[in-house]
Phi, psi and omega in degrees: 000323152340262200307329157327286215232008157066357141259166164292138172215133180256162166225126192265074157287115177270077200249139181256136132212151161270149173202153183214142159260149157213108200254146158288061201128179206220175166243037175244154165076159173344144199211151171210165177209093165247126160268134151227155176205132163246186213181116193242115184216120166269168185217146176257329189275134240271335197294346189247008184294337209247020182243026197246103193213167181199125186237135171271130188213162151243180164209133166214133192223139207249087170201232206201107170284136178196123185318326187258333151205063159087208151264144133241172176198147152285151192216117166265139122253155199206132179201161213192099167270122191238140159285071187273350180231040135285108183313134167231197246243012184232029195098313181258187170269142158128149180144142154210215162250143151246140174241165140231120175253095165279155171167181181210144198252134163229156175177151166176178193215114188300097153087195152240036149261306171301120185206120156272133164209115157220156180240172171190150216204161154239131175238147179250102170277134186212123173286179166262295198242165179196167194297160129345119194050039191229109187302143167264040175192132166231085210252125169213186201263157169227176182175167189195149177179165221213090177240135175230125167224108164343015210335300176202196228254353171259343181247095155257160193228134205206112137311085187212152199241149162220167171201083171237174199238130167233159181284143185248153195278332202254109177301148185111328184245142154346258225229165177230139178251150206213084171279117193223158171198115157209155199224110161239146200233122189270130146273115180268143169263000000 
């Protein structure tokens, strides 16, 4: 905020949020999961009032366990962000996002070395306003996953990849998109 506005600024951010789960199922055979979450975040310093946004969401996901060949499940998220002191692009204040991510989860574990877990999804993003000729919809694939193997009782080795598409925080943008690759090898002495 400094490098913004060429004074000292101070800021008081405030994020509230609640969530609740509910599971279903055992961990062998058909399984269900629904989550909600809201979310509240304020800001006191007037340059950052227009980041002051609250967001609503689920999840519900469906599936199915078994020792020989791991969880899968089906997955919906839905999550809806409002800008209530943000300009938007039709002039006036106020504006958000909807996102929906459909897609299915996998994990199991090979042995006692091997342990996979990932998902993968399309996810959809949609504003309320957007400039002349800038789509107010952005759909793309995302995905995350986990390969961890044991090499020996002192050495593990771990892989893991993402790819998400999130509502940006920053007025002027959709989405922030966020691509990761990482490899770490644990040694115990």
């Amino acid at each position: 905020l400094d490098d913004l506005a060429g004074v000292v600024t101070e800021n008081l951010q405030e994020q509230t949020s609640q969530s609740v789960t509910a599971l279903c199922g055992r961990g062998r055979g058909f399984n269900a999961a629904l989550s909600g979450l809201r979310q509240d975040v304020s800001n006191s310093a007037a340059r950052q009032q227009s980041a002051d946004h609250k967001v609503e969401g689920g999840t519900l996901a469906v599936g199915y366990a078994n020792p020989s060949i791991g969880r899968i499940a089906a997955m919906y998220a839905y999550s809806a962000q409002d800008y209530a002191n943000r300009p938007n692009a039709n002039g006036g204040v106020g504006g958000g996002y909807q996102s929906q991510t459909i897609g299915a989860n996998y994990e199991n574990t090979l042995g006692r070395k091997l342990k996979i877990v990932g998902a993968v999804g399309n996810t959809r993003l949609k504003r309320d306003s957007a400039p002349p000729g800038v789509p107010l919809e952005f759909t793309s694939t995302t995905y995350n996953g986990v390969l961890s193997y044991a090499a020996s009782r002192r050495l593990d080795l771990t892989v893991a990849l993402g790819r998400s598409v999130t509502p940006s925080n920053r007025a002027g943008k959709l989405y922030d998109i966020s691509t990761t690759t990482d490899l770490l090898a644990t040694y115990r002495f």
